[in-house]
N, C-alpha and C positions, 0 to 999 in steps of 0.2 A: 405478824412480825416480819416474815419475809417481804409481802408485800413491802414494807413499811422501808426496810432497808435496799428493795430494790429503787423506790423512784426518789430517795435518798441520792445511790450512786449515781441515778443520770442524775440530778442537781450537779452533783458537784464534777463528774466528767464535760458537763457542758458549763463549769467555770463560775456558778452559782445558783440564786434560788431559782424556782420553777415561778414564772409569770404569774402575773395576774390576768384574769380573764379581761379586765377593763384595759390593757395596753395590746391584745392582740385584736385589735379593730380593723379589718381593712382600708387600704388605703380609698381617699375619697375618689369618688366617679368621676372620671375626666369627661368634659362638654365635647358632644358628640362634634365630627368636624360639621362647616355649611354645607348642604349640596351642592354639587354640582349644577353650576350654569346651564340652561337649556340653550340651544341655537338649532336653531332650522337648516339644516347641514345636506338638504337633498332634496329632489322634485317632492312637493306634497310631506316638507315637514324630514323626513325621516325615510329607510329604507322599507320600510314595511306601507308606506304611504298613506298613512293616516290623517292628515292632514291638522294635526293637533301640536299644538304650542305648549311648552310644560311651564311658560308666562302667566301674567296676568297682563292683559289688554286695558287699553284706556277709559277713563270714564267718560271724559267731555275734550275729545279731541278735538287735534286744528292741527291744520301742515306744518310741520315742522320745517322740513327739507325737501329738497328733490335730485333725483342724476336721472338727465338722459337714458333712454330706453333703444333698445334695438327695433326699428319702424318696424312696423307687422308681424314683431316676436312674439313666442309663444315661452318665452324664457321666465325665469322667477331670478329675484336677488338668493343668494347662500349667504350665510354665517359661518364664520369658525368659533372658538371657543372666546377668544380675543374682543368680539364684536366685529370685526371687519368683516365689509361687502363685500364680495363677488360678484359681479354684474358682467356676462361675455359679451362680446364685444365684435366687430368683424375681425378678423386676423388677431384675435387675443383674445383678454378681459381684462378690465379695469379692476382695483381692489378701492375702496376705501372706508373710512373711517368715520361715521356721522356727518356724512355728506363731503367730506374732504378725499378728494383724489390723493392717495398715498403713492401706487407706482402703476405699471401698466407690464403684461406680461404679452410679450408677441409669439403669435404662431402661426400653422400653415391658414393658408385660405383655406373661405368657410369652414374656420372653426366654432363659429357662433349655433352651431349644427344644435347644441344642445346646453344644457344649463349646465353649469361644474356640480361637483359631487366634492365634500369634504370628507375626507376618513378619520377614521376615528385617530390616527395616526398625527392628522393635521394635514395632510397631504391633499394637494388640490386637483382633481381629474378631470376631464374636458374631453370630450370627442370629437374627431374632423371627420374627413370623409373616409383616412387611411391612418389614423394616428389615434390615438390617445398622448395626451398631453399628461402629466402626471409631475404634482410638484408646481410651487412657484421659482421653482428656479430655473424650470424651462426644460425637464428631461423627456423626452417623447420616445413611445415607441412606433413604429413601421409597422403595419401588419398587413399581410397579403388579401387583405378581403374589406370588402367595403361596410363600415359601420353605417347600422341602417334606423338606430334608435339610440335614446340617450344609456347614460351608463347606471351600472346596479354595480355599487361597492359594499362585500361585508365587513365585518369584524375584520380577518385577518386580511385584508387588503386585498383578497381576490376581487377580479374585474367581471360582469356579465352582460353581455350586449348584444342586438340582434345583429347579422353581419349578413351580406350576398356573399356566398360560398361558391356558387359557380362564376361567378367572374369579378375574379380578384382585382384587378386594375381598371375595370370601368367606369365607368359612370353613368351606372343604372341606376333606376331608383324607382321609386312609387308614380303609377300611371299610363293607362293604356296610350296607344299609339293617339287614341280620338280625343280620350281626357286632356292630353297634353296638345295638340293643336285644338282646343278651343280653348284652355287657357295661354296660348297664345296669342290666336285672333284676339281676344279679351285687352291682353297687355296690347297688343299693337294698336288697337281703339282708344284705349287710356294714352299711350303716345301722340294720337291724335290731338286728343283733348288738349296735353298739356303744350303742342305744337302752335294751338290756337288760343292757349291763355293771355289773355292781355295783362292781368293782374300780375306773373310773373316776372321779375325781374331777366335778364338773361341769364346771368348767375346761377339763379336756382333752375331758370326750363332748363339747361345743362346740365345738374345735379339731378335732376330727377329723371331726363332722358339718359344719364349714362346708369343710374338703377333700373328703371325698364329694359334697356337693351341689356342690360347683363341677365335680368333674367330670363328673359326670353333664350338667348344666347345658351344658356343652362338648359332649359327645359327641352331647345332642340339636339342639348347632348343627348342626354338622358334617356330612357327607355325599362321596360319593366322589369324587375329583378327578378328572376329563377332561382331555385337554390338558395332560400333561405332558410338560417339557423342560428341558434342560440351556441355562443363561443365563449367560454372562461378563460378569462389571463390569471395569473399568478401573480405575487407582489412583485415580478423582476420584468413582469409583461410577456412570459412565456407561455404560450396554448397550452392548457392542459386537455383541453376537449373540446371538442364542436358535436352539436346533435342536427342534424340535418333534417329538415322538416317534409321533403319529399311537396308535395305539392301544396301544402299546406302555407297559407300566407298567416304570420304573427303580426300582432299587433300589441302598440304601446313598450314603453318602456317597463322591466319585469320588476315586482316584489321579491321580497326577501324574508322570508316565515322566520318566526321567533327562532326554530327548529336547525334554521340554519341552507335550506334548501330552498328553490325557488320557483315564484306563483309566475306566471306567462300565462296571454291568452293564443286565440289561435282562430282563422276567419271559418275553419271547417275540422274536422277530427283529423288527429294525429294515427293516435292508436285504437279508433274506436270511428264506426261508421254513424257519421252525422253533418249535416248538410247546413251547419249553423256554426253562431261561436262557441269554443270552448274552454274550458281553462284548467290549467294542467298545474302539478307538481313534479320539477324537476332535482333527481339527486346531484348535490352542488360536489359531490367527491368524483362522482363518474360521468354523470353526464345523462342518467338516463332517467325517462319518464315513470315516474312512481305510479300516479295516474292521473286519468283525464276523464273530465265531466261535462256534457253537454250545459250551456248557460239555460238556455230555455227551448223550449221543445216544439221543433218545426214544423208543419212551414210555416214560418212568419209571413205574414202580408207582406204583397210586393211593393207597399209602398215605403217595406223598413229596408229596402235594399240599399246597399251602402251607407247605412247608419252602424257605427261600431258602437260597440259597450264601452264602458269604462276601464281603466288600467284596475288591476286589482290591489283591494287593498284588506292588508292583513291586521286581525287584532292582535294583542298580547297572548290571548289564550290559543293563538292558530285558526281561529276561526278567519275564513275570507268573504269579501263580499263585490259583488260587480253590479253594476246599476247599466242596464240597456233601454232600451224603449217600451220595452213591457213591463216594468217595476224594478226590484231590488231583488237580488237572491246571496243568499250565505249558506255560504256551504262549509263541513266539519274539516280540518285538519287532512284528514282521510279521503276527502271526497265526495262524502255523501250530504246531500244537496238536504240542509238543515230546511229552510222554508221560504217562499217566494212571497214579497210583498206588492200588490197593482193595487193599483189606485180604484177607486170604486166603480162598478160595474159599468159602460156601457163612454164611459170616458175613452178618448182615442187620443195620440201625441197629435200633435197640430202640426202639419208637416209644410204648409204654407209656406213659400216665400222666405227666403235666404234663412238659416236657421243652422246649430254647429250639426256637425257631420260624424260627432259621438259625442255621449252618454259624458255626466260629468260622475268625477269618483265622489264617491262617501266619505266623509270626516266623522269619525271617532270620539267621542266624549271621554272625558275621563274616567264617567263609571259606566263605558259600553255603549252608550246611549249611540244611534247612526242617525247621522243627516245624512240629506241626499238632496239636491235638485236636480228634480225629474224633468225631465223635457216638459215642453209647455204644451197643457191641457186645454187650448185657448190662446186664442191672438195679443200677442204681447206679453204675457206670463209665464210662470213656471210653478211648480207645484215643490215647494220644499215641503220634506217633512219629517218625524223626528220617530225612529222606532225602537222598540225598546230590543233585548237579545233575541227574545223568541219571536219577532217580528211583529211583533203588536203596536200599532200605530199610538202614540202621544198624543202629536200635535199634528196639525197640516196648517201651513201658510198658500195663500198663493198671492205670487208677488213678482216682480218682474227682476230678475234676475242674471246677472252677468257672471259664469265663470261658477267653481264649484264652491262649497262653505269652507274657511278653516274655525274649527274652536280652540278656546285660549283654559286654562288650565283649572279653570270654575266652571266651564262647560259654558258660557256666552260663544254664541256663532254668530260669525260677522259675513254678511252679504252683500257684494257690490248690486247696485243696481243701476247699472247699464249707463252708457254715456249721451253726456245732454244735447239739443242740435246742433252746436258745431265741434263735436268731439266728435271722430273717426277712428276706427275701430283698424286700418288697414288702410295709411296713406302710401302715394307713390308708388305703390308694387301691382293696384286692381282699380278698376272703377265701383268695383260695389261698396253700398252704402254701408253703412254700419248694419251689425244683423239688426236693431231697431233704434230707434230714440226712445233712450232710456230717462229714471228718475234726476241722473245724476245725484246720486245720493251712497253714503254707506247704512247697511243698516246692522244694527247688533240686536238681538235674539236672546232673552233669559232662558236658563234651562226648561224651564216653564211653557215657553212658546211666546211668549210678552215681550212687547217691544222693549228693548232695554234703552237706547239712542236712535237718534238718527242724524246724521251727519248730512249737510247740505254743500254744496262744493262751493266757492266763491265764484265768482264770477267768471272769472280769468282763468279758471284753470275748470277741464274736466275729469270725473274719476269714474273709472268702470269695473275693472275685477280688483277682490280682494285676491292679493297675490299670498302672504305670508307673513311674519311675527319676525322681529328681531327678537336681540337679548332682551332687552328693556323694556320689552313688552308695547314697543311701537309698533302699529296695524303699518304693512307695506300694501299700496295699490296702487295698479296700474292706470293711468289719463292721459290726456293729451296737454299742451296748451295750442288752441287755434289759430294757428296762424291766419294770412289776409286773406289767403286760398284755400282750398280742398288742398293743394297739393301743398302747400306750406305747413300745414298742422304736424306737430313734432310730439311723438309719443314719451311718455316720464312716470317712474317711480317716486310716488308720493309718499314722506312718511307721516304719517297720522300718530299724536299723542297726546300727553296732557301736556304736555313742555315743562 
């Protein structure tokens, strides 16, 4: 009876009967929101440089569009959220929109130094030789030291970049005293040539003599950097640290671990005696090295002297990976050197005859899976190949090859292969040839190893590296269109899609 009269009174203090269980139903499930848009927002995809698109890529591509390229760059288009390009520019970068010029952002000479970086912010950063550029609306900071590599922007908008610390106002840079007057003699030869072209017009022998003399003109500023280090800005462009490298030459532009800290390589041991590359974790709060691990274990043949590794690139799980001339190694979060993959025994890199001067980085699959094209095992080829986490080989291609793989969000990996005879890889600035004469072709790759497509260029235009994915899941790569000369051939950003 008590019972009875107690759930009596809550009835009636709560203004009537006690519910039915059939009216207290929860309310129904709201539809989850879309995801979020992917965009390619930084060198190799992303800060961690994975080189992987969270798209989906074309089935039965054709060129859509194209913009002008910066002759002999080594630059990629970016994305922001929006869809719009960033393509740099000399004294700026252009923006635009599915091939349309929207506006144009000016800054200091040679700002084209490096490819822009998007923040997660939207904010658009660019490196010169004494600036960082930050924002389209033109805000730049000053800083007393010369930027020696592209920019690494994280989450909160901190900046990381390699910089010359001993001489802040100069213009040093990469290259012995010998390196740099024989790529001089080189350009004054090429000046030669084009002094003697009959095919050009006057117009352009003057357009292309005042690019050869400018860089000339550069190279005999220049001289070799001391004192380099890895330097953090803050979101307001103020130093919060420099680490100084002591004799140590860095190379590449640095990662940035799930973790928050940052992957850097290095041409010899920082904090550890080693006579080779290494690659280091750096604390992004102080500045200082957590650790460093030898890539592979010297002495390498003298004939891998001056061949660098690849930039590193970091998975989701912290695992890192660097590709040299000796195979692929991944190494744990921590440092310790997971397992090394070479190609089968008795195989040597082909070091022949003009060929790139490092190691291309690794692209990432969606569920882990690492491409890599290895240097070439072989005249004219290269050896891609596809390894699982614990390094155990998949698949192997060998295929001739231009530039490193990106995968698209089904794990299909697209490969340029190389430009056709009168595509030039590197007009107006060198007489050398292209590193070869390539398929003129793209090729797309199933998770499998299977050829998925292959894409033939037209006539009229050539195509060489896959550079990168927009939003739409359109393939960006790099071609020429040939002009009537060697020295007329005009380099372009092709977009590849279903239309």
């Amino acid at each position: 009876m008590a019972l009875v009269l107690t759930v009596a009174v809550l009835a009636v203090s709560c203004g009537g009967t006690i519910p039915s269980p059939r009216l207290m139903m929860p309310p129904p499930e709201q539809p989850e929101p879309p995801p979020e848009q992917d965009y390619w927002y930084a060198l190799r995809h992303d800060s961690q440089r994975t080189g992987r698109s969270g798209n989906v890529g074309p089935s039965s591509p054709r060129v859509l569009y194209s913009i002008e390229a910066l002759i002999g760059g080594y630059d990629e288009p970016l994305f922001d959220r929006a869809g719009n390009t960033y393509c740099p520019r000399s004294a700026g970068f252009n923006v635009y929109l599915r091939g349309e010029r929207l506006r144009r952002v000016e800054f200091d000479e040679y700002s084209g130094f490096s490819e822009p970086v998007i923040a997660s912010d939207q904010s658009v950063y660019l490196a010169s030789r004494q600036c960082v550029l930050k924002s389209a609306e033109g805000d730049s900071w000053t800083l007393p030291v010369e930027i020696m590599s592209g920019l690494s922007v994280d989450a909160d908008g901190s900046v990381y970049f390699l910089g010359n610390l001993s001489s802040p106002v100069s213009l040093k840079g990469w290259g012995t005293a010998e390196e740099r007057q024989e790529m001089i003699l080189e350009l004054e030869q090429s000046r030669e040539e084009v002094l003697n072209d009959p095919d050009l017009s006057e117009q352009e022998r003057q357009q292309v003599l005042a690019q050869i003399d400018t860089r000339i003109e550069y190279l005999q500023e220049r001289g070799w950097a001391q004192g380099l280090g890895i330097l953090a800005l803050n979101e307001d462009g103020e130093v919060c640290w420099q680490l100084p490298m002591a004799d140590a030459e860095l190379t590449h532009t640095q990662a940035i671990a799930p973790d928050g800290n940052i992957v850097a390589m290095s041409e010899s041991g920082v904090t550890i005696a080693h006579d080779g590359h290494t690659v280091m974790k750096i604390d992004r709060d102080r500045g200082e090295i957590l650790w460093e691990a030898p890539v592979s274990v010297p002495p390498a043949p003298s004939e891998y002297d001056g061949y660098d590794p690849s930039m590193p690139v970091v998975a989701d799980d912290g695992t890192i990976y660097v590709a040299d001339l000796s195979g692929v190694h991944a190494f744990s979060p921590n440092g310790v050197k997971m397992w090394t993959y070479c190609p089968q025994a008795g195989e040597q890199p082909w070091l022949e005859g003009p060929v790139p001067r490092e190691s291309w980085p690794p692209a990432l699959g969606p569920d882990g899976t690492v491409y890599v094209c290895l240097m070439r095992f072989g005249p004219g080829t290269t050896t891609v190949v596809a390894l699982s986490l614990q390094g155990e080989l998949l698949w192997r291609r060998d295929e001739q090859v231009e530039g490193p793989p990106i995968v698209d969000a089904e794990g299909t990996v697209y490969l340029g292969q190389g430009y056709g005879e009168t595509g030039y890889s590197y007009p107006c600035i060198t007489s050398y040839p292209p590193y070869w004469l390539g398929e003129n072709t793209i090729l797309a790759v199933n998770p499998d190893g299977s050829t998925k497509w292959v894409f033939s260029s037209p006539d009229e235009i050539d195509v060489g590296e896959v550079l990168c994915m927009d939003n739409d899941g359109n393939l960006v790569v790099r071609g020429s269109k040939p002009g009537d000369s060697y020295w007329t051939t005009r380099e372009f950003f092709f977009w590849l899609g279903d239309g």
